[in-house]
N, C-alpha and C positions, 0 to 999 in steps of 0.2 A: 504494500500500500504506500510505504514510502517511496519508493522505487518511483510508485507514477505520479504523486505528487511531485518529487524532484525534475522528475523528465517533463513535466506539466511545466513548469516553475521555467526550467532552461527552454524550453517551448517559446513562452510569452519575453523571456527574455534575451530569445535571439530576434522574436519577429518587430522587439521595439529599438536594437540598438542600429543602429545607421549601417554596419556592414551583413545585417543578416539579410538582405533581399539578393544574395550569392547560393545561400542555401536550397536547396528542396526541401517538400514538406516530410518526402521518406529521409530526410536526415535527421530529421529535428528530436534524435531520442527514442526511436524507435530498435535501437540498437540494442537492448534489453541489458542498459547500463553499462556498456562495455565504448570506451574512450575510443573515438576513430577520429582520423585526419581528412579534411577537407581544404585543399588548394583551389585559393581564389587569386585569380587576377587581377589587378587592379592600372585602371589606364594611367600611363608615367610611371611607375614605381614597380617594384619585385614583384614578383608570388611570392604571397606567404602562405604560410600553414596556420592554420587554427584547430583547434582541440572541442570537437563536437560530441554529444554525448551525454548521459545523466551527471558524469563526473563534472561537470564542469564549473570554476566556481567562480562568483560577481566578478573577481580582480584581475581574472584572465585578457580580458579583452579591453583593449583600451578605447574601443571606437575611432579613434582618429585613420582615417586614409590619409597615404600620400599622395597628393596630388601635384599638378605637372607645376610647368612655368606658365602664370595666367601672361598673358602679353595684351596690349590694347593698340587700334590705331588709330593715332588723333592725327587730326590735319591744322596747320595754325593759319589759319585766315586773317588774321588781324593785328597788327603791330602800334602800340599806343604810341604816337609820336612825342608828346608831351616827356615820357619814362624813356623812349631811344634817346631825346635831344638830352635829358639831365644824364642819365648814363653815359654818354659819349663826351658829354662836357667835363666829367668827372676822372674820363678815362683819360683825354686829352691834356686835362690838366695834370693828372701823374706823368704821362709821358713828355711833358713839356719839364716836367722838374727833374725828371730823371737824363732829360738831355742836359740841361745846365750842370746837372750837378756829376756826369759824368765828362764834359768837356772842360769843366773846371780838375777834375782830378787828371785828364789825360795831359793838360796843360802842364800843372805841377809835377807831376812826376817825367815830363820833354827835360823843364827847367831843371828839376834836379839832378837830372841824369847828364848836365850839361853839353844838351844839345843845341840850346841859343847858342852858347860859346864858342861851339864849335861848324855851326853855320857862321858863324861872325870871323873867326879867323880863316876859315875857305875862303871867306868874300874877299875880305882882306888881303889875302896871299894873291887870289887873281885880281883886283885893281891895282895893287902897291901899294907900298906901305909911304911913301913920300905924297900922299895924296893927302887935299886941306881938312879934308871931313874924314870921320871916322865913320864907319858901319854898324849900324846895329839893329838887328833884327825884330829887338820889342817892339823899337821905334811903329814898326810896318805889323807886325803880329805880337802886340803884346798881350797882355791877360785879360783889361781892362776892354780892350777892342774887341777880341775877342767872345769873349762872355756876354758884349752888349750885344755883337749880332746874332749872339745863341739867342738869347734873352729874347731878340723880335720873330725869331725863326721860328721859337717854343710858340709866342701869342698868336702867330698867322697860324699855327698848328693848330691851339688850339679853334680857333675863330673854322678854319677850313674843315676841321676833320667832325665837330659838331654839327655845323651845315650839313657837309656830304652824308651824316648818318641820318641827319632829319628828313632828308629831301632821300634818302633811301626807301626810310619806313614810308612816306607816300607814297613812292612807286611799288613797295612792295605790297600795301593794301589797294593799288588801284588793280595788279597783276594777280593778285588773289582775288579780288573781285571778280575776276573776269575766267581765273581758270582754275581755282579752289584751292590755291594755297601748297604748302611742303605737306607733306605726306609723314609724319612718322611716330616709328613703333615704338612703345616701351614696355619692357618686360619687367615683370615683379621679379625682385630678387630672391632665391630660396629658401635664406638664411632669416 
């Protein structure tokens, strides 16, 4: 009498956990309490084996399936121009400080490596040295000069390269308009 209560019991409690719709109903305990193995496939992940049968107890089965990678595909139709123009003013503006501040180091480290001086005494050796004026290379590329036309090169960067992305995002929602945009996929990660 226990026997079929128990097989009863495993019965109801394969037809409500989420992997029993694998089973038949000649599985379900009919086995006159004696433990058998049933292989189920499951889409994306292994076979497993499961433990079917009166023996069977609550903690056996965990319910969770593996399942695959979900993937979706989204299409971007629309670009805020408002968020392209502040983003690219912001980008621009780093890469306008990272050219100062990399032309000023390239500068200092010529100087100390005494490369002025040694453009200066070449010059020197080919006009003569009996000549009224002396040569000097700051004079023409010095630090000061230098840096100031980084300095206007960096603000037309940035002024140009804010523009060019504003006036992008328009053409890219006028061409999405008209032909539905980038196409792309993303996958959920497994982990």
């Amino acid at each position: 009498m226990s026997a079929a209560v128990a097989a009863a019991g495993s019965a109801v409690q394969q037809a409500a956990s989420p992997g029993g719709e694998g089973r038949t109903s000649g599985e379900s305990g009919r086995s006159g309490g004696a433990a058998t193995q049933t292989t189920q496939a499951v889409p994306g992940g292994p076979r497993r084996s499961e433990p079917s049968g009166g023996a069977e107890t609550t903690g056996s089965r965990s319910g969770v399936r593996p399942r695959g990678t979900r993937r979706a595909r989204l299409r971007l139709v629309h670009l805020d121009p408002w968020s392209v123009m502040k983003t690219s003013f912001l980008l621009s503006i780093a890469f306008g400080i990272v050219t100062v501040v990399s032309v000023a180091v390239v500068w200092g480290v010529l100087g100390a490596a005494g490369v002025w001086d040694s453009i200066n005494s070449t010059v020197t050796d080919v006009i003569g040295s009996n000549s009224s004026t002396t040569f000097d290379v700051q004079d023409y590329l010095g630090t000061s000069r230098v840096l100031g036309f980084t300095m206007i090169v960096a603000v037309v960067d940035v002024i140009l390269i804010t523009a060019i992305a504003t006036l992008g995002a328009f053409l890219y929602n006028l061409a999405a308009a008209l032909l539905g945009g980038l196409e792309v996929t993303l996958a959920e990660d497994d982990h």
